[in-house]
C-alpha positions as CSV (number, residue, x, y, z in Angstrom):
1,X,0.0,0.0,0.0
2,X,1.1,3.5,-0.8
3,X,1.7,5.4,2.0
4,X,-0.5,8.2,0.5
5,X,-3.2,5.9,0.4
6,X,-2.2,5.0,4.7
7,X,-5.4,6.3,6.4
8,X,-4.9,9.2,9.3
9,X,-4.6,9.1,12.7
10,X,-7.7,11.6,12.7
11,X,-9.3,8.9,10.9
12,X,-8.6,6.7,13.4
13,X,-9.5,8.6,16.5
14,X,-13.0,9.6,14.4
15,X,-13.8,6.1,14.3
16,X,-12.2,5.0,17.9
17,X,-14.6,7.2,19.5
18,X,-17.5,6.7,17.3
19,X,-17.3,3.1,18.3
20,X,-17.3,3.8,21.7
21,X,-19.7,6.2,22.0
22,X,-21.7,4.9,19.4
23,X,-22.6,8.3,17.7
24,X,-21.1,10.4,15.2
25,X,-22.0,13.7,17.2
26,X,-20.8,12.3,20.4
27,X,-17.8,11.4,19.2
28,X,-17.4,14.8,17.1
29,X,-18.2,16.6,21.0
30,X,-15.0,14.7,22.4
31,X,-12.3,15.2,19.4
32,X,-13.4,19.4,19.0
33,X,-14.4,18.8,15.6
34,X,-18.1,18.5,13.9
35,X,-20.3,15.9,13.1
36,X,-20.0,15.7,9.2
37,X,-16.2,16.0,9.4
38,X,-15.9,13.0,11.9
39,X,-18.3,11.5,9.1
40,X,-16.5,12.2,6.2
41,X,-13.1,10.9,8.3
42,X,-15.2,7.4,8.9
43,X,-16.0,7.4,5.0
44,X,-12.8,7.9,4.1
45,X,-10.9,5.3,6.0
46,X,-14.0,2.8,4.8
47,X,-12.8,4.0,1.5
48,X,-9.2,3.5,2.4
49,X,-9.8,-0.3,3.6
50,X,-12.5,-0.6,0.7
51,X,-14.9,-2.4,3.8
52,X,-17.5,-0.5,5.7
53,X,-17.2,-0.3,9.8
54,X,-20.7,0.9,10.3
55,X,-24.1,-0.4,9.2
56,X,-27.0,2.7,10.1
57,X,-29.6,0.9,11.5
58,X,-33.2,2.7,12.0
59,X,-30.5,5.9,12.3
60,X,-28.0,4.4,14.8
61,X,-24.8,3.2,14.3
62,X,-23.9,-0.3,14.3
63,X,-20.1,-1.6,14.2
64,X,-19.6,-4.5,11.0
65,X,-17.6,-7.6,11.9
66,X,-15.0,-6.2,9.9
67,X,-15.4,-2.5,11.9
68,X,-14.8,-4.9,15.4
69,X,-11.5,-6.6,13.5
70,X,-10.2,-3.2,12.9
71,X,-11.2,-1.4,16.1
72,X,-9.0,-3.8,17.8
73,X,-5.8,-3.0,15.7
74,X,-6.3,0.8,15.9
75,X,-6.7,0.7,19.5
76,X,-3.5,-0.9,19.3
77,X,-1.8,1.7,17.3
78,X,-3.5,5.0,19.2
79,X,-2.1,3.6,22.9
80,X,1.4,3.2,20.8
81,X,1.3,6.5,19.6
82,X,0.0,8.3,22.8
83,X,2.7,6.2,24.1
84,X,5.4,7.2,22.1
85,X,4.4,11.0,22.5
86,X,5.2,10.8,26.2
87,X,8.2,9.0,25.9
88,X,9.8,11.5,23.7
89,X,7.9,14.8,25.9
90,X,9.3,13.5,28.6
91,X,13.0,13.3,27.1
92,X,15.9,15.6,27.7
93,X,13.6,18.0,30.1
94,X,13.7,17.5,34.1
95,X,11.9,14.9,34.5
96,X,12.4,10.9,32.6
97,X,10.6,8.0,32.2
98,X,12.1,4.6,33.3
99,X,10.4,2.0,31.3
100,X,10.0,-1.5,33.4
101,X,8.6,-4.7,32.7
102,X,7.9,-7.4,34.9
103,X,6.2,-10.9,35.6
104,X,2.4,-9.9,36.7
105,X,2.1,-12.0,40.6
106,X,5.9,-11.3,41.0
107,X,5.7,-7.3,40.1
108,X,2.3,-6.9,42.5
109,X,3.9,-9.3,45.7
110,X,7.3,-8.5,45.0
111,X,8.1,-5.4,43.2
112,X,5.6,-3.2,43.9
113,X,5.9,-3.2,47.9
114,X,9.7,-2.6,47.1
115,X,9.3,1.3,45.7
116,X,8.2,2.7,48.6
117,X,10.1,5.9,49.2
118,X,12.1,5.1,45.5
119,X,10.3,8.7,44.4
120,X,11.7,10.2,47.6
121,X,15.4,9.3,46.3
122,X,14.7,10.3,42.4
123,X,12.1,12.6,42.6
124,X,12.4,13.5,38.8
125,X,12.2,9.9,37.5
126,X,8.6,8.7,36.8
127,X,8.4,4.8,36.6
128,X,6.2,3.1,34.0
129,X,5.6,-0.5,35.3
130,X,3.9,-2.9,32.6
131,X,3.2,-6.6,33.1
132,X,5.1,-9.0,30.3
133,X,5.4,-12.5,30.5
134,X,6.4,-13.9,27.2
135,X,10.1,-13.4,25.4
136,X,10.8,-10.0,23.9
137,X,13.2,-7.1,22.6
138,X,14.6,-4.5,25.9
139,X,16.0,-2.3,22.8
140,X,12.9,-2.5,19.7
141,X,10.2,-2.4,22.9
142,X,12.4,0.7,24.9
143,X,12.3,-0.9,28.2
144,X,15.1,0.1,30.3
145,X,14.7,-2.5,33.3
146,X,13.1,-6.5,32.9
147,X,12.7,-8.3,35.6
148,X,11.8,-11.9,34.7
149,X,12.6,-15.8,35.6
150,X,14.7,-18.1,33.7
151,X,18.5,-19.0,33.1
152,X,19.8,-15.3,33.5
153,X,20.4,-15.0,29.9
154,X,19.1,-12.0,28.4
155,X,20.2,-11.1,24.9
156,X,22.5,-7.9,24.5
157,X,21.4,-7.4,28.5
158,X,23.2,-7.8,31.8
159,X,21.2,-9.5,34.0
160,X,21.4,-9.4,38.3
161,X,20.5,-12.8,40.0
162,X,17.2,-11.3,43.2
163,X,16.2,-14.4,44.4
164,X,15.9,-18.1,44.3
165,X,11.8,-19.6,44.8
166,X,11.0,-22.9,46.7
167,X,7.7,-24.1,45.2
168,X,5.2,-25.6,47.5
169,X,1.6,-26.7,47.6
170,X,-0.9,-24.2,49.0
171,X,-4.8,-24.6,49.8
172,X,-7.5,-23.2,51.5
173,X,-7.7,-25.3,55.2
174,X,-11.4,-25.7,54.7
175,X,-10.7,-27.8,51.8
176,X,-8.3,-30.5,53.8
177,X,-10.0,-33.4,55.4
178,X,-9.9,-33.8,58.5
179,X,-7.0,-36.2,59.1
180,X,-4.8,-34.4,56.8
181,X,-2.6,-35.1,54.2
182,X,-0.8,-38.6,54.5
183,X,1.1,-38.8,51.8
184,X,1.8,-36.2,48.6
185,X,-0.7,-38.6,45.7
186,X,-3.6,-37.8,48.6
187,X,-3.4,-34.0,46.6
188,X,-4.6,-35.0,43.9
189,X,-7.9,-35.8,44.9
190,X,-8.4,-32.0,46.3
191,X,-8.1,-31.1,42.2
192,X,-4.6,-29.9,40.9
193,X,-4.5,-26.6,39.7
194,X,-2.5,-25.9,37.0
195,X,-0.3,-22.7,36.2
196,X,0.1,-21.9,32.4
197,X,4.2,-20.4,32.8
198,X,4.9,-23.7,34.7
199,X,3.1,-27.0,32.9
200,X,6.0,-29.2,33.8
201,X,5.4,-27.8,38.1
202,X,3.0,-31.0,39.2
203,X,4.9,-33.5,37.8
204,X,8.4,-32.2,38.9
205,X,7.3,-31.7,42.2
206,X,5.8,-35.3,42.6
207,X,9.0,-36.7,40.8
208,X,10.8,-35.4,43.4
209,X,9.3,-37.5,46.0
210,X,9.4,-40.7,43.1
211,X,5.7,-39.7,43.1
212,X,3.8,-40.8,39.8
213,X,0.2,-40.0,38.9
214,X,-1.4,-39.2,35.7
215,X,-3.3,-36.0,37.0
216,X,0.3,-34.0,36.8
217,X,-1.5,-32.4,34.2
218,X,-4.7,-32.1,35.1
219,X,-6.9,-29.4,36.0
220,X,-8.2,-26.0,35.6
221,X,-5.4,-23.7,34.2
222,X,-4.1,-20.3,35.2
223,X,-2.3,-17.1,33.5
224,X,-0.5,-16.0,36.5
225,X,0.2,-17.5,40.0
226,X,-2.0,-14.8,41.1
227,X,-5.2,-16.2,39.5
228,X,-4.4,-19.5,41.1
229,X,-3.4,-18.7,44.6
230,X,-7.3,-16.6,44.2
231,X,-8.8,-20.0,42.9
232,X,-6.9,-22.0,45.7
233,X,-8.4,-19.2,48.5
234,X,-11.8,-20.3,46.9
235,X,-11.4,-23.9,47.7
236,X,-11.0,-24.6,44.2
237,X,-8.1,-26.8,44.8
238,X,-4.2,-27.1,45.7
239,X,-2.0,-24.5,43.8
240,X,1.4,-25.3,43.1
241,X,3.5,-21.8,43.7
242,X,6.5,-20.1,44.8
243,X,6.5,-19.8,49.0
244,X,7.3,-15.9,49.0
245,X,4.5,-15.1,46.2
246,X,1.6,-16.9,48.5
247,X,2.8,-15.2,51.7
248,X,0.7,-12.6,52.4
249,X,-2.0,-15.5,52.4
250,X,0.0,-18.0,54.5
251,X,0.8,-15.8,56.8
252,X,-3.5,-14.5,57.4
253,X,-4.2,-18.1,57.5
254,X,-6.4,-18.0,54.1
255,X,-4.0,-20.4,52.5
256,X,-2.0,-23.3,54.2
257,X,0.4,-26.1,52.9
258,X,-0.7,-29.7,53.5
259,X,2.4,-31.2,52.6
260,X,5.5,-29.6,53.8
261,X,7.6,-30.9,50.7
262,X,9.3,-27.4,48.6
263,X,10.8,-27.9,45.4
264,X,13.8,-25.3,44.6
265,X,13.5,-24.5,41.5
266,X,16.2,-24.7,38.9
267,X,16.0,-21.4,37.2
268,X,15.3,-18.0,39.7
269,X,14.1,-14.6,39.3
270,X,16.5,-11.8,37.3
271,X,16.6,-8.3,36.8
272,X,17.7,-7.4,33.4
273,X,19.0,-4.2,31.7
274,X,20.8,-3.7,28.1
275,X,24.5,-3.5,28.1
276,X,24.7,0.1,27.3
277,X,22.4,1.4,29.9
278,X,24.7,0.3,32.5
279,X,26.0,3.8,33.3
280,X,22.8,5.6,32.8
281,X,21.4,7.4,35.8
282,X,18.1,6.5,36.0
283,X,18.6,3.2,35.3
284,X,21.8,2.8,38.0
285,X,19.5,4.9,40.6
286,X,16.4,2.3,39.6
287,X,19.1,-1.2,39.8
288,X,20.7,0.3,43.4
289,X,17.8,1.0,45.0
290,X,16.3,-2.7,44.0
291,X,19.4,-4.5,45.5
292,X,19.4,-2.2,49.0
293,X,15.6,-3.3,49.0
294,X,15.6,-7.1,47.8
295,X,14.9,-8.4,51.4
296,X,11.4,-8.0,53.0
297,X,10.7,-3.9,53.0
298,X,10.1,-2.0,55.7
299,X,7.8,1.4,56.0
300,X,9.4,3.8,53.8
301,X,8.2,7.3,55.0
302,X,9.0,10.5,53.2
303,X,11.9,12.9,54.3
């Protein structure tokens, strides 16, 4: 496609909003502009893609399958663009942006209690946190800091060893019978639930113990360790997670282990940076202060 014939990001707002508000009008109220030019915008991109987005319906607006396709895409693009803006407005002026990724349950049990007072120390750096847990680029995605769980090989990065996990089997005490747990196979009749970042968890952890059974695999399948540790509070079965992640529930007595075997596992949790960033302060103020703070945090009170 010629890139004169690319549609605009005008376009694309006109018919972002029009979706959501479901009126040309509307929409024209929010962008500042008027109903027939948010109109003609939509008619042009339909032009552009040579597929209409709307249907008009006894005069209301109704989104085509091929409008809901594209909505999703340009959503895509506008948050990358509004993104990009404030990446580059915050560049070079007082302020900067420190761009950090990290594993969903580990970021909100681990990470997140460790910044307390980290905006009391660098004032001028504002942190943008995002979850990611697949495989991706530090330099093509701009993310100055990763933290993530694996070998401690990052490519073109240097990665910082935090913390090893021991993973054990947690559930809700209602859910135990009454005699306990006699012997590890007895878990499996509590269901097993299953995380999606660790398949191979169950049947390590029974292997371990020269524990077979064929319900390893078995069982109602998570995202993140945090959706499981919820389903395990429910009484929906045992979750298989890292000790310091299920804690906070451990320690209120929502959770409890009923066997106390812990698996350590091979790989451990990392914090990665690229190689040229080593020196740059943001990112040596953001790396220090995680390594003073790795062990349980205290109450971080302003100055």
């Amino acid at each position: 496609m010629s890139h004169r014939h690319l549609p605009s990001l005008t376009a694309m707002q006109c018919f972002e909003a029009s979706v959501r508000h479901m009126s040309f009008t509307r929409a024209a109220d929010e962008l500042n502009l008027t109903q027939s030019a948010v109109s003609k915008q939509v008619a042009q991109l339909e032009a552009v893609l040579e597929h209409p987005l709307f249907r008009r319906v006894r005069k209301r607006l109704q989104v085509t399958p091929e409008g809901s396709l594209y909505l999703t895409e340009v959503r895509k693009i506008l948050a990358q663009v509004e993104m990009s803006t404030r990446y580059m407005q915050s560049y070079g002026g007082q302020s900067v942006v420190l761009n950090v990724t990290t594993l969903p349950t580990f970021g909100a049990r681990w990470l997140i209690p460790r910044l307390n007072g980290f905006r009391f120390r660098h004032p001028r750096v504002y942190l943008n946190i995002a979850n990611r847990s697949e495989p991706f680029d530090l330099e093509e995605e701009r993310v100055d800091v990763a933290f993530f769980f694996g070998h401690g090989a990052w490519p073109r990065a240097e990665c910082i060893k935090l913390l090893e996990e021991e993973m054990v089997p947690v559930c809700s005490p209602a859910v135990l019978p009454v005699d306990g747990i006699q012997e590890p196979l007895e878990l499996t009749k509590l269901v097993l639930l299953q995380s999606s970042t660790r398949p191979e968890a169950w049947h390590d952890w029974f292997e371990a113990q020269d524990c077979y059974t064929e319900h390893s695999y078995h069982g109602p399948r998570f995202d993140t360790f945090y959706m499981a540790l919820r389903a395990a509070r429910a009484g929906c079965g045992v979750a298989l997670a890292p000790r310091f992640l299920a804690e906070e529930e451990l320690q209120a007595g929502l959770l409890t282990i009923p066997w106390t075997f812990g698996l350590t596992s091979r790989d451990a949790y990392y914090l990665a940076y690229p190689e040229h960033k080593g020196e740059d302060t943001k990112v040596r103020g953001f790396i220090d202060w995680i390594l003073e703070h790795r062990e349980a945090p205290g109450d971080v009170v302003a100055p």
